[in-house]
Structures are given as C-alpha cells and as structure tokens.
C-alpha positions as CSV (number, residue, x, y, z in Angstrom):
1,X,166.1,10.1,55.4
2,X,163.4,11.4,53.2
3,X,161.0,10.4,55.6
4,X,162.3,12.2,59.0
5,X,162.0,15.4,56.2
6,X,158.7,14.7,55.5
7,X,158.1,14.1,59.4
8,X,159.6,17.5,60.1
9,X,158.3,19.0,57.2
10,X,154.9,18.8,58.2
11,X,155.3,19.3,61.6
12,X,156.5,22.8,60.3
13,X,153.7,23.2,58.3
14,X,151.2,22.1,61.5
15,X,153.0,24.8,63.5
16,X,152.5,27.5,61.4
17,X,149.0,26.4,60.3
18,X,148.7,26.8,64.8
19,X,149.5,30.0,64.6
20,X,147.6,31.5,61.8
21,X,144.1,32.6,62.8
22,X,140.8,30.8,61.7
23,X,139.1,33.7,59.4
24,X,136.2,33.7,61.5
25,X,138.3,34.7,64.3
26,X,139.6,37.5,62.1
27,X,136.3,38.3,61.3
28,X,135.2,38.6,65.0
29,X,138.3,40.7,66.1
30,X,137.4,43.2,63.2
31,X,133.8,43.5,64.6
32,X,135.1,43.9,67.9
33,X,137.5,47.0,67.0
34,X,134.2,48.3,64.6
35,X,132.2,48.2,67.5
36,X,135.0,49.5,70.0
37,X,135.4,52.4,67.2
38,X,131.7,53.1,66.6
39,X,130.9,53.5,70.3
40,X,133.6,55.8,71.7
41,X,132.5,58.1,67.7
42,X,128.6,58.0,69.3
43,X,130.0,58.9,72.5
44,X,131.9,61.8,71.1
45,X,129.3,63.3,69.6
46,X,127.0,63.2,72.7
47,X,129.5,64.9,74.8
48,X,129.6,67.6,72.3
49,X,126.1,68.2,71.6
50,X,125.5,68.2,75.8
51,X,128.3,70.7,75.6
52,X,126.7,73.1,73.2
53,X,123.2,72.4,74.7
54,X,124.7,73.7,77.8
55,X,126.9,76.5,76.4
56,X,124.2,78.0,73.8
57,X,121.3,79.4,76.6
58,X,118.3,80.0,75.6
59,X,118.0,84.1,74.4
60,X,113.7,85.8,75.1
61,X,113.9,88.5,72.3
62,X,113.0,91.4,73.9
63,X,111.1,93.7,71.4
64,X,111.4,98.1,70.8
65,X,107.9,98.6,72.1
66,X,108.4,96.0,75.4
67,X,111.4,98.1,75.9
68,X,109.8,101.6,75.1
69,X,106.5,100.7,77.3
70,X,109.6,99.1,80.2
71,X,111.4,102.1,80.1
72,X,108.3,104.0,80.3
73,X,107.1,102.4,83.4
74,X,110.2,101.6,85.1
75,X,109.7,102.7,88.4
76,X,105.9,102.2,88.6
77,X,103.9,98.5,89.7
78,X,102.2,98.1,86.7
79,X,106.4,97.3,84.9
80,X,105.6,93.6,85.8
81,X,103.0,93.4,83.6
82,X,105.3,94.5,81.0
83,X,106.0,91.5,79.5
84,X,102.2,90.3,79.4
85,X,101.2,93.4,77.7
86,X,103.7,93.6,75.3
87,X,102.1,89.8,74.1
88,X,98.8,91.6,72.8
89,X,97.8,93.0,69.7
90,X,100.3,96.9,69.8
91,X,96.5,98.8,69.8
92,X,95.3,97.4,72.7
93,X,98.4,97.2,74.3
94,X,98.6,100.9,74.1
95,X,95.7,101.4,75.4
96,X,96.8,99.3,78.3
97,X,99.5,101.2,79.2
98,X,97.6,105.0,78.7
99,X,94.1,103.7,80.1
100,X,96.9,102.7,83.3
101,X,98.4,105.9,83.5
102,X,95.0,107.8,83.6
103,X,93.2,105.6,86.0
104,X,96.1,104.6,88.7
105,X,99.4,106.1,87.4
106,X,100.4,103.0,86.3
107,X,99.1,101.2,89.3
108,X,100.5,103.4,92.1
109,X,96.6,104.2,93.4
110,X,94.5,100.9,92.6
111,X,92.2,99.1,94.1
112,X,92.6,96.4,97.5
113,X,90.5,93.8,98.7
114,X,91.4,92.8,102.5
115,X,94.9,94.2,102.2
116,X,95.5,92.5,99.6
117,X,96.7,94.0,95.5
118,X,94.3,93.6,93.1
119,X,96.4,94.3,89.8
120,X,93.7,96.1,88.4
121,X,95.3,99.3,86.9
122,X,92.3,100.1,85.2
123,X,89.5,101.1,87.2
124,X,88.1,97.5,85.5
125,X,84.6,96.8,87.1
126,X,84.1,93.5,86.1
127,X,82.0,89.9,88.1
128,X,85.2,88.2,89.2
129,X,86.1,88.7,92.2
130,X,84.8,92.4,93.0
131,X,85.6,94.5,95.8
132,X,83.3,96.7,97.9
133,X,83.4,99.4,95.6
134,X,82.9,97.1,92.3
135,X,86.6,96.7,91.1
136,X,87.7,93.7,89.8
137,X,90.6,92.0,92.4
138,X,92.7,89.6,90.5
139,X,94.8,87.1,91.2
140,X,98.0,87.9,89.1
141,X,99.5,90.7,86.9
142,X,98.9,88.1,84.1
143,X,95.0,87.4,84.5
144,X,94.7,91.3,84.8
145,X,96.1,91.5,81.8
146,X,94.3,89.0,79.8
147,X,91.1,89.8,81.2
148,X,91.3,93.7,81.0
149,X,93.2,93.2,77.6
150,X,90.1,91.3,76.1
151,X,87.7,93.6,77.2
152,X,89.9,96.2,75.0
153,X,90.1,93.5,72.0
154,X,86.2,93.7,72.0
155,X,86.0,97.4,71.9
156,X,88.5,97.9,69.4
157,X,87.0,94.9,67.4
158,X,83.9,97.0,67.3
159,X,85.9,100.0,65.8
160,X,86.0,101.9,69.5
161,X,89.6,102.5,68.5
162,X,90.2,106.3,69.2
163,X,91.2,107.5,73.0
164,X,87.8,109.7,71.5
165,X,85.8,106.7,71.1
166,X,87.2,104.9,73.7
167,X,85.6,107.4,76.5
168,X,83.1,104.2,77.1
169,X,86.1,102.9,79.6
170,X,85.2,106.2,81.7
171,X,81.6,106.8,80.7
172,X,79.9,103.6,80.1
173,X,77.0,104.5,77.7
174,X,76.5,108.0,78.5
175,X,78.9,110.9,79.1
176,X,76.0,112.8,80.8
177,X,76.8,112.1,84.4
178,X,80.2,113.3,83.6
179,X,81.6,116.7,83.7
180,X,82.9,117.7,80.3
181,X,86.2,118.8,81.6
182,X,87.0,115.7,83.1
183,X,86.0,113.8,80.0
184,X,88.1,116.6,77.7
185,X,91.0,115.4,80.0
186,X,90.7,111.4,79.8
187,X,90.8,111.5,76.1
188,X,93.2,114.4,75.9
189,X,95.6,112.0,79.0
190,X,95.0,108.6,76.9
191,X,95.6,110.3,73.6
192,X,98.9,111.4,74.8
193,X,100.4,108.0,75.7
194,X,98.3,106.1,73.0
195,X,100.8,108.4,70.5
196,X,103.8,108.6,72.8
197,X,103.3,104.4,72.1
198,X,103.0,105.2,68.0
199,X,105.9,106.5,67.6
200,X,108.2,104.1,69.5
C-alpha cells in the first residue's frame, strides 16, 4: 500500500516539476518582453521627434532694416537683391541702396548686354564681363551684390565713408570733368537715402 503512494506520490511530484518552467526559460521570456518593450519605447520616440521635425518649420528672421530697405524698394528690380544686401556690413549696405537710387532708380534704367539684365544698379565699371559702354553685366542679383558691395567695403575701409567722400563712385579721381551741380546733387541724392537708412 505504501508503495502505490509513493508510486503516485512522485508521479505527482514529476507532473508538476513538467509544468514548472526551467529558469533559463524564464529568463529568456523576460528578455523577450524587455526587448518587445524597448523597441516599440525607441519607436515612440522616433515617430514623435519626425513629427515635431515636420511640424516645427524652419523660421529666416527677417531683420527692421531688410524690412525698411524692402518696403523701400518694393515696387522697383533692385527688391530682389534685398535679401543679399541686407547680409553686408549696414554702411555699405546703405550705400547700396542710395548709390542704386541715384544711378538707376533702383534698377529701373541699368545697363544690358545683348538683351540681356545686367544687375548692375550702380553704374559699376568694372573687368568682368563689360558691356559696350564699360558697365559691368553680371550674372545674378547676388554676384552684383557681392562684387559692387566689396568695392564699397574698400572705400569705406579707407575712411571714404561720407555720401561727401564717397563722390569717387561718380568722379573717379577728379571732380573736374564734372559740373558742380551735378556733383552738389549726387551727394545731396545719396545723402538723403544714406540717412533715410540711419534712422530705420
């Protein structure tokens, strides 16, 4: 009698040693669920940072003087050049948008070369590119910028810094083959939008 116990007794025991887990099968299911748990967190947070990447545009800061010298210009050729002048240093920028409205009224008389615009504003009479008459024909609004913009860096670097001074742009060395009015009236013209620029 004992013994059938003992039989049945551990053949209990074997059956419910069968259906408890080996701990490194624990072990694994834990990992798994870790793992399961881990991935769809990572997978969360991608989805929201592609959301707000998406969401959150990215914003150009526009500053007063771009603004000023935009409204300024608004219905004139030389407004896309806007942004390009409103990158350089605010003296010579001025001076771009005055030494403009004196020589082309802001680009509506300017040079061409075979029909084509030249973008310079300026009255610029530089090697690149010239036209019959010696003006400078560029390519873009942006390389008219930078390379009429330089020119102005170096003046003003060299303390020509006054529309006063700055009569070179008109008169190269000498005012002599000049009428005085007419040279009275280019400073007198750039002065006015070099200030109108100051107090924006």
């Amino acid at each position: 009698m004992g013994k059938k116990i003992n039989t049945k007794l551990n053949k209990l025991i074997a059956c419910i040693q069968a259906q408890i887990p080996r701990p490194e099968d624990i072990l694994f299911v834990v990992l798994l669920v870790f793992c399961a748990i881990y991935g769809l967190l990572l997978y969360g947070i991608g989805e929201n940072t592609k959301n707000e990447i998406s969401i959150t545009p990215f914003v150009k800061t526009v500053s007063a003087f771009e603004k000023n010298v935009a409204k300024m210009v608004s219905d004139k050729p030389i407004k896309e050049m806007v942004p390009f002048i409103s990158q350089r240093d605010r003296k010579t920028a001025s001076f771009l948008v005055a030494i403009a409205k004196k020589e082309s009224n802001w680009g509506k008389f300017s040079p061409k070369k075979d029909g084509k615009e030249c973008y310079n504003y300026w009255g610029y009479r530089g090697t690149y590119n010239q036209t019959k008459s010696g003006y400078s024909c560029f390519d873009s609004p942006e390389q008219a910028v930078n390379v009429v913009g330089d020119r102005i860096d170096e003046l003003v670097a060299q303390k020509i810094d006054t529309p006063k001074e700055m009569i070179v742009w008109k008169c190269g060395r000498s005012c002599a083959g000049h009428g005085s009015y007419d040279v009275k009236k280019w400073i007198q013209d750039v002065d006015l939008y070099v200030n109108k620029l100051k107090l924006k």
